[in-house]
C-alpha positions as CSV (number, residue, x, y, z in Angstrom):
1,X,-17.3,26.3,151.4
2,X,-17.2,24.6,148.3
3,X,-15.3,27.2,146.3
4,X,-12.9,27.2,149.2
5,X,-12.3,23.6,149.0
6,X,-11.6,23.9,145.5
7,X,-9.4,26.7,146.0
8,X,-7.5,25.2,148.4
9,X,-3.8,24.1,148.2
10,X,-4.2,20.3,147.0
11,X,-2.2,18.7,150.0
12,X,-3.0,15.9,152.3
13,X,-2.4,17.8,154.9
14,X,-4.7,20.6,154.2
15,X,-7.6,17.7,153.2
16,X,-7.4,16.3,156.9
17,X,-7.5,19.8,158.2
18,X,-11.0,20.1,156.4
19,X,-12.0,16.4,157.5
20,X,-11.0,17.4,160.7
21,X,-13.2,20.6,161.0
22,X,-15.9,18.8,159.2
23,X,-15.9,16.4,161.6
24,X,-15.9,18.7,164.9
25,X,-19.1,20.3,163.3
26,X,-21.3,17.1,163.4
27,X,-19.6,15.9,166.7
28,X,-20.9,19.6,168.0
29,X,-17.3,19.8,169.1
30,X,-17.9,23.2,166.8
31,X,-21.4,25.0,166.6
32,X,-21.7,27.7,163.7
33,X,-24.9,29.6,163.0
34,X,-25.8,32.1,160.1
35,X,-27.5,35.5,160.5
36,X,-29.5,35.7,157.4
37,X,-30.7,39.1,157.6
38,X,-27.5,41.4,159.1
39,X,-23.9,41.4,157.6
40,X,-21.9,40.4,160.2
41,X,-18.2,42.2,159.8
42,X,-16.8,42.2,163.3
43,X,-14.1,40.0,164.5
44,X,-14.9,39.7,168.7
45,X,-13.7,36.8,170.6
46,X,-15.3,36.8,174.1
47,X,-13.5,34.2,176.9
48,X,-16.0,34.3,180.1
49,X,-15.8,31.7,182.9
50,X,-18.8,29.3,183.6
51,X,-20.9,31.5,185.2
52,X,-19.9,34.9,184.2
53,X,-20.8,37.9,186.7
54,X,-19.2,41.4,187.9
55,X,-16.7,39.1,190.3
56,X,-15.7,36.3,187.7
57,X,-13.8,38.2,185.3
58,X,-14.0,38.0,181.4
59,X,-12.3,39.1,178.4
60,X,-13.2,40.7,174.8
61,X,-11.2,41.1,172.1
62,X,-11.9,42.7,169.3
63,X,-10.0,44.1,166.4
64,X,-8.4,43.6,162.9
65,X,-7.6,39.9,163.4
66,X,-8.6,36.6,161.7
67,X,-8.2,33.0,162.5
68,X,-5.1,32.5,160.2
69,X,-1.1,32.6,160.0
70,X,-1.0,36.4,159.0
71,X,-3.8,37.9,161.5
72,X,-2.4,35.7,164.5
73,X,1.0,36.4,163.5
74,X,2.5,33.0,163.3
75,X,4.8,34.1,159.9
76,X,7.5,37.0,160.0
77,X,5.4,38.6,156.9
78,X,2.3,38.3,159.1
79,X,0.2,41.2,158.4
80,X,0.1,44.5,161.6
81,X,-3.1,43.8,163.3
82,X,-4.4,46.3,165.9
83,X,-6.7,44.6,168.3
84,X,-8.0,45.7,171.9
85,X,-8.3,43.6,174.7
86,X,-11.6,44.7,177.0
87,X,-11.7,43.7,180.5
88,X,-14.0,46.0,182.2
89,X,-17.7,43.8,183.7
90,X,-19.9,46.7,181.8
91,X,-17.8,46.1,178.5
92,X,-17.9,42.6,178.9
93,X,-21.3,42.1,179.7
94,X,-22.2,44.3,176.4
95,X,-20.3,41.6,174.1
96,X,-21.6,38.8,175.6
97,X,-25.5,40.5,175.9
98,X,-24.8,41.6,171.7
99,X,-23.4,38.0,171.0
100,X,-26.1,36.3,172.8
101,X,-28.6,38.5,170.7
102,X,-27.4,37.5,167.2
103,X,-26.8,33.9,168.1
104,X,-30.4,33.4,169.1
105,X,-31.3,35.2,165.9
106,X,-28.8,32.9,163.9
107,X,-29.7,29.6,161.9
108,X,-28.0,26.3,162.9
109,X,-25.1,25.2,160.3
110,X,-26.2,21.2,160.9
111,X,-24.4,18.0,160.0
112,X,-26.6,17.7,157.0
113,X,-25.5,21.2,155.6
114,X,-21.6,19.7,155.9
115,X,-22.3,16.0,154.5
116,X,-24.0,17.8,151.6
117,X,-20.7,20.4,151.2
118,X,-18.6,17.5,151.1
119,X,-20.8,15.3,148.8
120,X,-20.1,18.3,146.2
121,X,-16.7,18.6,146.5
122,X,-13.6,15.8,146.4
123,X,-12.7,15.8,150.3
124,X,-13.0,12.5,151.7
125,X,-13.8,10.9,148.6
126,X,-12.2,8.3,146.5
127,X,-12.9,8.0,143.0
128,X,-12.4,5.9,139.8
129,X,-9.6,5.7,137.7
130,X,-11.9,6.3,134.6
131,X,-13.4,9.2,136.8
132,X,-10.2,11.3,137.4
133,X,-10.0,10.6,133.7
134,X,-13.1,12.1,132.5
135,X,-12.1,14.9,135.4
136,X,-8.7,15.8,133.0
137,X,-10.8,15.7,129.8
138,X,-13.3,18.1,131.3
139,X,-10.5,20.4,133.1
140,X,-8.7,20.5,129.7
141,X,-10.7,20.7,127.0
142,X,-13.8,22.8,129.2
143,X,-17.3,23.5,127.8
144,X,-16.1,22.5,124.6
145,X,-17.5,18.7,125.8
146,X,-20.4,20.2,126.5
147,X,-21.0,21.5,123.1
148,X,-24.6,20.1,121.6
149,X,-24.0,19.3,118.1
150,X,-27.7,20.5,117.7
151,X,-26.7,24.2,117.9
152,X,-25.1,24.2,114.8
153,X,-27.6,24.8,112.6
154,X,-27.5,27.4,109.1
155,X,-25.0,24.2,107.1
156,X,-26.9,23.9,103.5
157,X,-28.8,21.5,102.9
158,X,-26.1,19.2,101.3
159,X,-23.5,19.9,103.9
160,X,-23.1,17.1,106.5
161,X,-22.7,18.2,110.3
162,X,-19.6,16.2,111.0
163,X,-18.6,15.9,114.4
164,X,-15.0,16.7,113.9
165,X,-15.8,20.0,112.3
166,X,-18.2,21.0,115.1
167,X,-15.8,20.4,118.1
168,X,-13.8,22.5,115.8
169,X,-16.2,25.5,115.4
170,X,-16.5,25.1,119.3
171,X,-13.4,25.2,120.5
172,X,-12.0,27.8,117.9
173,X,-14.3,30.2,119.4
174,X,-13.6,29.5,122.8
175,X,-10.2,30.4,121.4
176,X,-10.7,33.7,119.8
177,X,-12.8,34.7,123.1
178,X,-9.5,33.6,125.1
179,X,-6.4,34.9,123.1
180,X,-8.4,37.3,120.6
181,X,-7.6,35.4,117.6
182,X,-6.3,31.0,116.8
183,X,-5.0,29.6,113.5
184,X,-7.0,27.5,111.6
185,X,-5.0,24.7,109.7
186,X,-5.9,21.4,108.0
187,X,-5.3,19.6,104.9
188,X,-7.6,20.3,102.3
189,X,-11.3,18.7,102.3
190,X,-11.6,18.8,105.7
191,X,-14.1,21.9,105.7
192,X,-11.9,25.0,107.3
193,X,-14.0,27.2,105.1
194,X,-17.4,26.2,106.8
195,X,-15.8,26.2,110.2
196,X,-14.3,29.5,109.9
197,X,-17.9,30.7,108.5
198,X,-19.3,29.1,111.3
199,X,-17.0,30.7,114.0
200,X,-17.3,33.9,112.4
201,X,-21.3,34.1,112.5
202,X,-21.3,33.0,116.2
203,X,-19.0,35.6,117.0
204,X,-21.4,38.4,115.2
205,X,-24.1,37.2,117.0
206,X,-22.8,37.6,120.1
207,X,-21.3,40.5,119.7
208,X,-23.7,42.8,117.7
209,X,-24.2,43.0,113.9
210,X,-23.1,46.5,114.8
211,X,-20.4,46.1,116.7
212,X,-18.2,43.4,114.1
213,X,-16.6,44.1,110.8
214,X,-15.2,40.7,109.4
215,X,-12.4,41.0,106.4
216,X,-11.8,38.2,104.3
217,X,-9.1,37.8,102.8
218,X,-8.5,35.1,99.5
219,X,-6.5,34.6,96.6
220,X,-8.3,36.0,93.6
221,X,-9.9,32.6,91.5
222,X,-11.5,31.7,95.1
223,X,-13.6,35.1,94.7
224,X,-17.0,33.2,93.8
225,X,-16.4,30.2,96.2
């Protein structure tokens, strides 16, 4: 529920949609259980009256539809869905006596389950300004803020591990990973040869001693540096 929360379109509309449903499930206006052990795939809505018998009447309808726009067919571009409608007591009774089955084998969804889901996720919450800020620096610059300037070991012993030139080894690697290949440019000084060295040896460790070929390329009086 999480991932769908995140995935979802960021409207307000859609946010109250979630409260809403959120909301119905510790009310118990909605009650959800979870069969642990069988994979569920069916989609069977059963409408019975109060007290359901061979007299009352009932329906069952099962098929290809979901709960949304395209398998109720609110949009033009909704998608075909083939569904039956079963009206019969004997086919009737089988839903509801295969429903009833599974839901006493199911495990309660609980209020707790959906305050925790929404303690995880940003619905219903209101945050900082120097949150959402820390939010942007980690949605832009990714694990690169996680880097622990402990992992870079392998500097000689009179080399310095400046901080600069390790967010540097970090996120030029997450670079090559992403677009096979970055530029490495600074003024002169500033260490591009260790952080290129650096780079380069992460990248032949992860990807096999085997597997990499590195060519260097230098203008001829830097051959002993």
């Amino acid at each position: 529920m999480r991932q769908d929360i995140r995935e979802a379109e960021y409207s307000k509309e859609v946010e109250d949609g979630i409260m809403l449903f959120m909301e119905d499930i510790i009310d118990k206006k909605i009650h959800i259980k979870v069969h642990k052990t069988k994979k569920l795939h069916a989609k069977i809505y059963i409408f019975l009256p109060k007290n359901f018998n061979e007299y009352s009447g009932g329906e069952v309808i099962t098929g290809s539809s979901n709960l949304t726009d395209a398998g109720l067919g609110i949009k033009n571009e909704g998608n075909y869905e083939f569904n039956v409608a079963l009206r019969d007591y004997e086919e009737v009774a089988f839903a509801e006596s295969e429903f009833q089955k599974l839901w006493e084998e199911g495990e309660d969804v609980l209020p707790i389950d959906v305050n925790r889901v929404k303690d995880g996720s940003h619905i219903g919450q209101l945050y900082k300004p120097f949150e959402i800020y820390i939010k942007l620096l980690i949605e832009y610059f990714g694990k690169n803020i996680e880097y622990d300037p402990d992992s870079v070991g392998d500097l000689p012993k009179n080399f310095k591990k400046l901080t600069y030139q390790i967010d540097a080894v970090n996120q030029g690697y997450s670079m090559l990973l992403e677009h096979n290949g970055f530029m490495l440019a600074d003024v002169v000084g500033l260490g591009k040869t260790i952080i290129a060295t650096l780079v380069a040896k992460r990248f032949l460790i992860s990807n096999g001693t085997l597997n990499t070929k590195i060519l260097i390329v230098y203008p001829p009086h830097l051959e002993q540096n």
